[in-house]
N, CA, C and O atoms as a DFTB+ gen file, in Angstrom:
524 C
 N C O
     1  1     -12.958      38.225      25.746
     2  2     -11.643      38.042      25.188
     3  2     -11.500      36.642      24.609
     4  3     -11.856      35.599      25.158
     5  1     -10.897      36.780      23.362
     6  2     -10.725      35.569      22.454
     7  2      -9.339      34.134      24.050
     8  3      -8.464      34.630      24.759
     9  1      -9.589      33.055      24.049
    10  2      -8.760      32.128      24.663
    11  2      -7.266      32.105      24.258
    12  3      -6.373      31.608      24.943
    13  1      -7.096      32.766      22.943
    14  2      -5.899      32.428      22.803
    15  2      -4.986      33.718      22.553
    16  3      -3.986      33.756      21.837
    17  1      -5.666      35.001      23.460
    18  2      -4.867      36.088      23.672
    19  2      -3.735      35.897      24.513
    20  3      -2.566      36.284      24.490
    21  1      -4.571      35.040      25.418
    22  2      -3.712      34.571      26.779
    23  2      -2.450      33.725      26.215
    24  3      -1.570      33.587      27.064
    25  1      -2.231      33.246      25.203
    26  2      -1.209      32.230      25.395
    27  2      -0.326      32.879      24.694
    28  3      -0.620      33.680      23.807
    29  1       1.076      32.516      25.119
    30  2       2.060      33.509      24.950
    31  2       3.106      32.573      23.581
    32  3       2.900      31.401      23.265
    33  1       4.051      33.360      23.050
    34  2       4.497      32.494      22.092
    35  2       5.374      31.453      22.239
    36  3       5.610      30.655      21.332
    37  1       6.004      31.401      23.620
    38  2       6.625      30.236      24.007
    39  2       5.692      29.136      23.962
    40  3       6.013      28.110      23.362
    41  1       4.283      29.264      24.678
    42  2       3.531      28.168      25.171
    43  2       2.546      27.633      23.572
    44  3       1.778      26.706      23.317
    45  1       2.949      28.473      23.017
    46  2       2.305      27.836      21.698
    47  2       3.120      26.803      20.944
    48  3       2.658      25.786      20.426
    49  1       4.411      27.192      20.945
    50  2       5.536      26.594      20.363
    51  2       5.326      24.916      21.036
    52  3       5.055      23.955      20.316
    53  1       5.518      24.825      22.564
    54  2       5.214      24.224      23.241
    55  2       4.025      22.945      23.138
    56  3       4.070      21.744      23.402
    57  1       3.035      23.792      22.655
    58  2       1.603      22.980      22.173
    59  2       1.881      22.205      20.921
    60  3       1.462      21.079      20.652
    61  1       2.452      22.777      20.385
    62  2       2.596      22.235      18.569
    63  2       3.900      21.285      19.014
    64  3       3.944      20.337      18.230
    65  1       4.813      21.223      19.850
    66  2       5.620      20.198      19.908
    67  2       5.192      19.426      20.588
    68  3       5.749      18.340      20.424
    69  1       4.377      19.420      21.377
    70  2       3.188      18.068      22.285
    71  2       2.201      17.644      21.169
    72  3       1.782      16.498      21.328
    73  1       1.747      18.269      20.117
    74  2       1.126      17.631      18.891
    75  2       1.772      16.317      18.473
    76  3       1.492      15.129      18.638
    77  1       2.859      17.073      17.796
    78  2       3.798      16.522      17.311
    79  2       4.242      15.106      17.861
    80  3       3.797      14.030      17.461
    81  1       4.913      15.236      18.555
    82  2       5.410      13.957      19.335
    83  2       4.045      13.114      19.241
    84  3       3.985      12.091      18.559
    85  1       3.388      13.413      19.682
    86  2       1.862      13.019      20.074
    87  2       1.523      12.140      18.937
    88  3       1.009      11.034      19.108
    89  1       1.824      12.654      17.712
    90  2       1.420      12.102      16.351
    91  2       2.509      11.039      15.901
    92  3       2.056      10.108      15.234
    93  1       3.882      11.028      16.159
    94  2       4.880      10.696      15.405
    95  2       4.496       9.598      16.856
    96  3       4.732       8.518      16.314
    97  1       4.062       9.228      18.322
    98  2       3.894       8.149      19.164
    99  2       2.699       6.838      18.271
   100  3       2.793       5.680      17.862
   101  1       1.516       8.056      18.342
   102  2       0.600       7.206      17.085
   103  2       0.843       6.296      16.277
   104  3       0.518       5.122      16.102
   105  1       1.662       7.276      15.680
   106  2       2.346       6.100      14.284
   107  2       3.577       5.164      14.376
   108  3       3.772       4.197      13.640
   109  1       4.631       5.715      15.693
   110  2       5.287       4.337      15.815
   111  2       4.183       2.821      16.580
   112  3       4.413       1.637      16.333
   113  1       3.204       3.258      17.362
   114  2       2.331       2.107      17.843
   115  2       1.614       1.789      16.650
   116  3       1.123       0.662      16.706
   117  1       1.411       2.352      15.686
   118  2       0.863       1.634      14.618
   119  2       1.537       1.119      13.678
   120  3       0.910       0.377      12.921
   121  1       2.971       1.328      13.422
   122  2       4.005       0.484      12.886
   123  2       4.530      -0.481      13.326
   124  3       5.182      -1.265      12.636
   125  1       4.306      -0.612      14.759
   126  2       4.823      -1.836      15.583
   127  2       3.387      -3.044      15.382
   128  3       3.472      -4.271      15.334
   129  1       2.205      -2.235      15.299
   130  2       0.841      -3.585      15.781
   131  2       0.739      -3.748      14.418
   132  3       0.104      -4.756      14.106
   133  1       1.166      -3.073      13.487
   134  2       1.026      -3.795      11.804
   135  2       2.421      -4.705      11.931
   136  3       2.102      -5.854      11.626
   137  1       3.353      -4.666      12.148
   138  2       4.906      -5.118      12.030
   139  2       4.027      -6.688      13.067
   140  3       4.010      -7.781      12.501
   141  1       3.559      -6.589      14.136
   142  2       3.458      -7.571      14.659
   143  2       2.589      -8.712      14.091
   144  3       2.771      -9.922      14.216
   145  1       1.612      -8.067      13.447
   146  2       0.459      -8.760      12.992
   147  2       0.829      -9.344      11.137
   148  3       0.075     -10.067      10.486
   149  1       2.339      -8.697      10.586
   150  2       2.367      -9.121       9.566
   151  2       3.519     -10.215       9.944
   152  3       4.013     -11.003       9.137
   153  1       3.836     -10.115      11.264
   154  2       5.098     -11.415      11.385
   155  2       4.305     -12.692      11.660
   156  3       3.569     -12.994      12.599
   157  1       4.780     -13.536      10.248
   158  2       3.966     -15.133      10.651
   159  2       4.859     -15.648      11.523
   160  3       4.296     -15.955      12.574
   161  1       5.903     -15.848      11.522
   162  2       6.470     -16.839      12.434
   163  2       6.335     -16.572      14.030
   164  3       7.018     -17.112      14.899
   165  1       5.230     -15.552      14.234
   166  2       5.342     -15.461      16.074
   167  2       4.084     -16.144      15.949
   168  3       3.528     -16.091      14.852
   169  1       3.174     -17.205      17.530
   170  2       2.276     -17.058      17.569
   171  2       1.389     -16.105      17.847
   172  3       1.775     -14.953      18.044
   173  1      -0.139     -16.498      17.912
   174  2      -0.735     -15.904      18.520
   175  2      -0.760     -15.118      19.735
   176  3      -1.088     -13.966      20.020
   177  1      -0.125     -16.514      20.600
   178  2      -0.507     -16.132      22.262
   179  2       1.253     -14.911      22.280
   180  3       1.450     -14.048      23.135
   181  1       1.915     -15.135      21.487
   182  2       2.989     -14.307      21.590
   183  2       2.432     -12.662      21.187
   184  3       2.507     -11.715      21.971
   185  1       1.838     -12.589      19.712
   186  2       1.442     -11.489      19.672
   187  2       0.143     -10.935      20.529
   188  3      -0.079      -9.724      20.563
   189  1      -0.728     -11.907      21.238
   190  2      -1.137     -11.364      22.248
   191  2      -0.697     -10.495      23.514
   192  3      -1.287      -9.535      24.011
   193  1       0.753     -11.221      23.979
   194  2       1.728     -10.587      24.635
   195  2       2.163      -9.529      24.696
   196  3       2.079      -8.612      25.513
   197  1       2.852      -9.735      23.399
   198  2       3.339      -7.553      23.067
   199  2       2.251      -6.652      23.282
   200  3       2.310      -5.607      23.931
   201  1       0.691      -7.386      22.365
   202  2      -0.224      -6.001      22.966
   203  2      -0.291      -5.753      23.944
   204  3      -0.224      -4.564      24.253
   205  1      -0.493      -6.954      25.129
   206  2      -1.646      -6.481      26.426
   207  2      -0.045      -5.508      26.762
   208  3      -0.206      -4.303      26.953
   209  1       1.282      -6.014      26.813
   210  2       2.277      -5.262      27.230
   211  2       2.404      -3.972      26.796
   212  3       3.047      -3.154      27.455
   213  1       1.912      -3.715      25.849
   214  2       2.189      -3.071      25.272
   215  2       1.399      -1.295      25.461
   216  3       1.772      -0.123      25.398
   217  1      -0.267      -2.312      25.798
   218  2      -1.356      -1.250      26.255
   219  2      -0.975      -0.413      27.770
   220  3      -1.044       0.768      28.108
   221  1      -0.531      -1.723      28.490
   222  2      -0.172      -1.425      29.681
   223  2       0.938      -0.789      29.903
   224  3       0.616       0.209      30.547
   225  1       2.239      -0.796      29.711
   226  2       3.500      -0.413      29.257
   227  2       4.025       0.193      28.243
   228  3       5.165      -0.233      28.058
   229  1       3.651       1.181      27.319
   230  2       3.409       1.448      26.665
   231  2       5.273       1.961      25.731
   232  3       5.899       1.396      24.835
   233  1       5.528       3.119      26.463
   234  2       6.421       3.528      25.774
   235  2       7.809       2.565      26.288
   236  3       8.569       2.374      25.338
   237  1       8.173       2.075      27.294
   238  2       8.767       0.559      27.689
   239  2       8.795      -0.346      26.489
   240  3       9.827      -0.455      25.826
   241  1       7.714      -0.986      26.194
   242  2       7.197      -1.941      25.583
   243  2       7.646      -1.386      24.049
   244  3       8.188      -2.130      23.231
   245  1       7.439      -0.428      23.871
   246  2       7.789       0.079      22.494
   247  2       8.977      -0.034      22.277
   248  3       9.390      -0.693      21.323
   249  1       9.898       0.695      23.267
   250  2      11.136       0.825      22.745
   251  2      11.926      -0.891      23.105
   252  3      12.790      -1.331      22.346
   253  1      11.747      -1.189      23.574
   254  2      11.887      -2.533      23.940
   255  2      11.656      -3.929      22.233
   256  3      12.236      -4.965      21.909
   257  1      10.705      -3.244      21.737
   258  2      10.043      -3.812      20.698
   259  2      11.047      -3.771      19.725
   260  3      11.581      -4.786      19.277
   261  1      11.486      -1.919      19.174
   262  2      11.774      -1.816      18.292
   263  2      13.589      -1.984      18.445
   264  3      14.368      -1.773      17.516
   265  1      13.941      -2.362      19.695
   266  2      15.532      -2.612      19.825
   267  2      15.468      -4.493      19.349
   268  3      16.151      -5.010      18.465
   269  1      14.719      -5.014      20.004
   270  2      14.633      -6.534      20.095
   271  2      14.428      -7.148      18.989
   272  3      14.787      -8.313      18.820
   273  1      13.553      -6.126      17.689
   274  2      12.671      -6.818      16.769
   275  2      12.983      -5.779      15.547
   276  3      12.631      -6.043      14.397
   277  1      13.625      -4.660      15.864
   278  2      13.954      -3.900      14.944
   279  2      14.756      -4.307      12.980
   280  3      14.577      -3.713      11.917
   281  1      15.644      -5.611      13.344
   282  2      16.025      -5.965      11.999
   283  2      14.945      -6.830      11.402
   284  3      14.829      -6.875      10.178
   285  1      14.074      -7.582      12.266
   286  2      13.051      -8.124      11.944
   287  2      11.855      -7.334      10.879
   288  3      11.311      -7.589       9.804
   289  1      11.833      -6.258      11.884
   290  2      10.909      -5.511      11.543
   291  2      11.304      -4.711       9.519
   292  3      10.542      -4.518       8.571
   293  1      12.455      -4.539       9.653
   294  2      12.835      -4.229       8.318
   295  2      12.706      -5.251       7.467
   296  3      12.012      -5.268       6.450
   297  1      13.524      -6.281       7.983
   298  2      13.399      -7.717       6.788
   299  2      11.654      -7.244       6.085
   300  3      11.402      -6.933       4.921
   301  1      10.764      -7.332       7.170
   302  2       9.456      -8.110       6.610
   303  2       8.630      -6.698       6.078
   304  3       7.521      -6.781       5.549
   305  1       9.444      -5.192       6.332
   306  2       8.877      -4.253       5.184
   307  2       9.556      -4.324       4.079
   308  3       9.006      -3.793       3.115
   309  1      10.908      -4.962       3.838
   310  2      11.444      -4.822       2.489
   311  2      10.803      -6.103       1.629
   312  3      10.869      -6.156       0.401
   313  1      10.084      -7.272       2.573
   314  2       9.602      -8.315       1.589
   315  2       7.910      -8.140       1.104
   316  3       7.371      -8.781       0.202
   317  1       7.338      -7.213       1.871
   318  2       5.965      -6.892       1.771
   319  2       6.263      -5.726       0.564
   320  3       5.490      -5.478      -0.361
   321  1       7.363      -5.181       0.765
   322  2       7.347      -3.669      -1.018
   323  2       7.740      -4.507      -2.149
   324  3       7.152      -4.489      -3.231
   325  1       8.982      -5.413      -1.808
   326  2       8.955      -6.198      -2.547
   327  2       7.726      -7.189      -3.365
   328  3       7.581      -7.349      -4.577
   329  1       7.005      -7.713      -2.336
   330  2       6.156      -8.375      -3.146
   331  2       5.065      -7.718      -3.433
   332  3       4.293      -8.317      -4.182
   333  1       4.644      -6.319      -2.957
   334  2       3.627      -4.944      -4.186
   335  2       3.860      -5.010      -4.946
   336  3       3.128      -5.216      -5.914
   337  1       5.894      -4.769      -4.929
   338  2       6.141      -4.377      -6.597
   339  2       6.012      -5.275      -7.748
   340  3       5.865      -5.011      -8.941
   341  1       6.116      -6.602      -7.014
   342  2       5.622      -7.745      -8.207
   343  2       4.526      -7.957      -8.352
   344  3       3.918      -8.147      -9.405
   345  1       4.123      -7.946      -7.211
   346  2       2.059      -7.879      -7.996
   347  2       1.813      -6.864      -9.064
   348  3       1.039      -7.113      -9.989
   349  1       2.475      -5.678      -8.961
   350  2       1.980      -4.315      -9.727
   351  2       3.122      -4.868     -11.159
   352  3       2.904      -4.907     -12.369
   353  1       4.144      -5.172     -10.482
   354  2       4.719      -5.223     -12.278
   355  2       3.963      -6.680     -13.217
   356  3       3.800      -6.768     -14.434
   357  1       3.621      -7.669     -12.160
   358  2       2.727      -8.539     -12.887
   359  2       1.545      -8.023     -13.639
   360  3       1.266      -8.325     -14.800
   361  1       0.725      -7.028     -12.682
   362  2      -0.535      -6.548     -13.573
   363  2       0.082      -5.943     -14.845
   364  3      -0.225      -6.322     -15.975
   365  1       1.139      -4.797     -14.529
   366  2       1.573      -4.187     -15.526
   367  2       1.682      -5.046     -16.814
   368  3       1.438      -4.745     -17.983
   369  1       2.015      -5.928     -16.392
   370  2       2.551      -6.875     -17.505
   371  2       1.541      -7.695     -18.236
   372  3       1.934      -8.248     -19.263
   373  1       0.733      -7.803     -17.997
   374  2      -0.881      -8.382     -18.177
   375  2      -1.708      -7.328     -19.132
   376  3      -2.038      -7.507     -20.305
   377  1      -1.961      -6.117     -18.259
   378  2      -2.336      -5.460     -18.819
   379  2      -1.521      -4.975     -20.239
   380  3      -2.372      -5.051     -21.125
   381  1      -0.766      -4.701     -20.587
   382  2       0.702      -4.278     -22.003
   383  2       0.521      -5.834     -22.642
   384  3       1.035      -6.077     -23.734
   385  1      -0.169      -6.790     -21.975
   386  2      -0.111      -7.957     -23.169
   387  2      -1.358      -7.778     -23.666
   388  3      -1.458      -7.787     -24.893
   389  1      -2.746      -7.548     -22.740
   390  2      -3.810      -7.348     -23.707
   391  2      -4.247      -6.720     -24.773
   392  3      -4.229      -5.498     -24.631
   393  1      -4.681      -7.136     -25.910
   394  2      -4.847      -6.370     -27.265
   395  2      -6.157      -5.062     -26.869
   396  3      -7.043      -5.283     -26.044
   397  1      -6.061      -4.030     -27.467
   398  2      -6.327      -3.183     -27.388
   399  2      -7.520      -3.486     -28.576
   400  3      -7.386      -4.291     -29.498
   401  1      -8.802      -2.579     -28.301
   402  2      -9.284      -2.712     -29.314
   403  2      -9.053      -1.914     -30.862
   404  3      -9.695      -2.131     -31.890
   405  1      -8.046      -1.034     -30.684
   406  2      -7.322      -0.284     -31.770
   407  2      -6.706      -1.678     -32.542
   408  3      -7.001      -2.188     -33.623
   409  1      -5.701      -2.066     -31.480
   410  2      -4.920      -3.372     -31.785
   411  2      -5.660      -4.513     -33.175
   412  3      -5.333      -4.926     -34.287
   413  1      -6.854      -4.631     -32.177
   414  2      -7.554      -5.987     -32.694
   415  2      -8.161      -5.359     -34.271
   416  3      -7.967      -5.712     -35.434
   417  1      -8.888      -4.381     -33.702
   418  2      -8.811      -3.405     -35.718
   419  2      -8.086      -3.654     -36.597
   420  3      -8.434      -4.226     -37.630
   421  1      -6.625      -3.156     -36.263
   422  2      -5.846      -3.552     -37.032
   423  2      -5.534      -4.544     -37.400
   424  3      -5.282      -4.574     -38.605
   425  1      -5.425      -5.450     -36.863
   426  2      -5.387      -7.369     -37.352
   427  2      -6.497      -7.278     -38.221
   428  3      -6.415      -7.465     -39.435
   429  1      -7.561      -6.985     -37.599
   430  2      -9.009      -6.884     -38.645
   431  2      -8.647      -6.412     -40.117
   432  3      -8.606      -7.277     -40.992
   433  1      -8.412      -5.240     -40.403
   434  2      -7.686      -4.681     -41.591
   435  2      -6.561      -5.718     -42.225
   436  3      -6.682      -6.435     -43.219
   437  1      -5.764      -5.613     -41.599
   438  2      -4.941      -6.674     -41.852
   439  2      -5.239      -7.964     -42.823
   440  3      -4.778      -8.314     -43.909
   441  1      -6.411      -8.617     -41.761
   442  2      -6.949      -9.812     -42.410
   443  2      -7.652      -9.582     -43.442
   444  3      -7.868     -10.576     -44.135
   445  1      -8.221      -8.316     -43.895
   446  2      -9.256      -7.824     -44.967
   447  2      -8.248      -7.725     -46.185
   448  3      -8.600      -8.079     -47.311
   449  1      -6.822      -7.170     -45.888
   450  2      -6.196      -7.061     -46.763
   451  2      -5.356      -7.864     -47.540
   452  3      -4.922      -7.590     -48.659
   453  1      -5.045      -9.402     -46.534
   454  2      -4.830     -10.615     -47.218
   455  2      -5.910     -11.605     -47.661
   456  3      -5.724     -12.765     -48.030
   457  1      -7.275     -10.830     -47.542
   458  2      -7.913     -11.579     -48.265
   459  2      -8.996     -12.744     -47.775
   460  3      -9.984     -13.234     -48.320
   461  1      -8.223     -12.995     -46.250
   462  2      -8.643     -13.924     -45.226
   463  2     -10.192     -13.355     -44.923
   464  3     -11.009     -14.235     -44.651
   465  1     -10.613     -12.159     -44.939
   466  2     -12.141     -12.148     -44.377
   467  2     -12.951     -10.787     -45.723
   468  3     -12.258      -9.977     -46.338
   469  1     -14.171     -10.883     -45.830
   470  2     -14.359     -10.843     -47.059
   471  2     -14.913      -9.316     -46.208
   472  3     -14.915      -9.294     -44.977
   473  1     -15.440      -7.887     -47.164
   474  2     -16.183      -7.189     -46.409
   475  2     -17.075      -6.870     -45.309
   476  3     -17.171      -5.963     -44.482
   477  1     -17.902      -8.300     -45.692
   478  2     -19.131      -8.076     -44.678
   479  2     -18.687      -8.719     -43.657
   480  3     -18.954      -8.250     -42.550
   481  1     -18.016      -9.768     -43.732
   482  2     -17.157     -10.232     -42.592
   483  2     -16.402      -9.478     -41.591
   484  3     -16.537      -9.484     -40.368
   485  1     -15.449      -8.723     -42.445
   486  2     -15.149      -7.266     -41.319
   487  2     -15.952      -6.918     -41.076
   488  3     -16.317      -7.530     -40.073
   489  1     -16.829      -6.014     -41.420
   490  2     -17.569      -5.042     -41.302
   491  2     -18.532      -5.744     -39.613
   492  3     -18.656      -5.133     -38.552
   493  1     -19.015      -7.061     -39.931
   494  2     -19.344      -7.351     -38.808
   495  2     -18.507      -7.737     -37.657
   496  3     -18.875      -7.944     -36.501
   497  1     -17.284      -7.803     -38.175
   498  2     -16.696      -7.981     -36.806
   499  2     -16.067      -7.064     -36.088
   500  3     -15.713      -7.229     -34.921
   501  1     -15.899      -6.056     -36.750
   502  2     -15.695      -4.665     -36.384
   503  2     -17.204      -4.393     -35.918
   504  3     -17.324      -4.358     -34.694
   505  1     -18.083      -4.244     -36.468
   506  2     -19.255      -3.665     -35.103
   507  2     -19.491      -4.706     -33.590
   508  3     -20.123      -4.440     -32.568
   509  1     -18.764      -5.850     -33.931
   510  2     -18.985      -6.462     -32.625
   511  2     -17.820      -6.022     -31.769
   512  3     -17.742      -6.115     -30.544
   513  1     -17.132      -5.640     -32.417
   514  2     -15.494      -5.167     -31.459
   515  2     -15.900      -3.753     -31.359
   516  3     -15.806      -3.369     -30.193
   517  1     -16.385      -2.696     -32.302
   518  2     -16.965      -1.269     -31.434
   519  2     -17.974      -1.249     -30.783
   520  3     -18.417      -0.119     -30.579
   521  1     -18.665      -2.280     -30.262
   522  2     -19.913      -2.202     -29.149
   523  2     -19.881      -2.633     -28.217
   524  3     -20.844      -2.530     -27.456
C-alpha cells in the first residue's frame, strides 16, 4: 500500500499548513539577519548578540527584534530600493546617452553631406564603425 492512503484529508491540510508557516519562519529569520547585517550604525559585538540570541531563542528573539527594530528595519529597506533605483536610473541614463552605432552613421552621412569628409574618408570610417 502506497504511504499516503493512510493520511486522511484533515491531516494533509494540516501538513501543508506546517509547510507553510515553516517557510514564511525561514524568511522572516532571513529578513531579520539581512536587516541586521545591512544596519551600519549597530556594532559588531551588537550584531553578534541578536544572532547567538537569536539561534538560541529563536522565535522570542524574533519577535522581540521585529517590535524593537521594526521602524528601523523599514527606514533602511526604503533607502536600499531607493538607492537600486538610482543606480538603475543612473545606468539608464548612461546607457540613452551613448551613441549608437546607427547614431554615429548618421553623423557620418551627415558629415559626407556638408562636405567635411570626402568618400573614402567615410567609407573608411564606416568600416571601422561596422567591425
Amino acid at each position: 500500500m502506497l504511504p499516503l492512503a493512510d493520511i486522511s484529508f484533515g491531516e494533509l491540510l494540516l501538513v501543508v499548513a506546517e509547510i507553510f508557516f515553516f517557510v514564511i519562519w525561514i524568511w522572516i529569520l532571513v529578513y531579520i539577519l539581512s536587516d541586521l547585517f545591512r544596519d551600519r550604525e549597530l556594532s559588531g559585538w551588537a550584531k553578534a548578540a541578536w544572532v547567538l540570541v537569536l539561534v538560541f531563542i529563536p522565535f522570542l528573539t524574533a519577535l522581540i527584534y521585529l517590535i524593537a527594530r521594526g521602524q528601523g528595519m523599514r527606514d533602511r529597506t526604503i533607502k536600499a530600493q531607493a538607492e537600486a533605483r538610482q543606480h538603475f536610473d543612473d545606468y539608464v541614463r548612461e546607457q540613452a546617452q551613448a551613441a549608437s552605432p546607427a547614431d554615429e552613421l548618421h553623423g557620418l552621412q551627415d558629415l559626407k553631406e556638408k562636405g567635411a569628409l570626402s568618400e573614402d574618408e567615410f567609407e573608411q570610417a564606416k568600416a571601422k564603425l561596422l567591425a
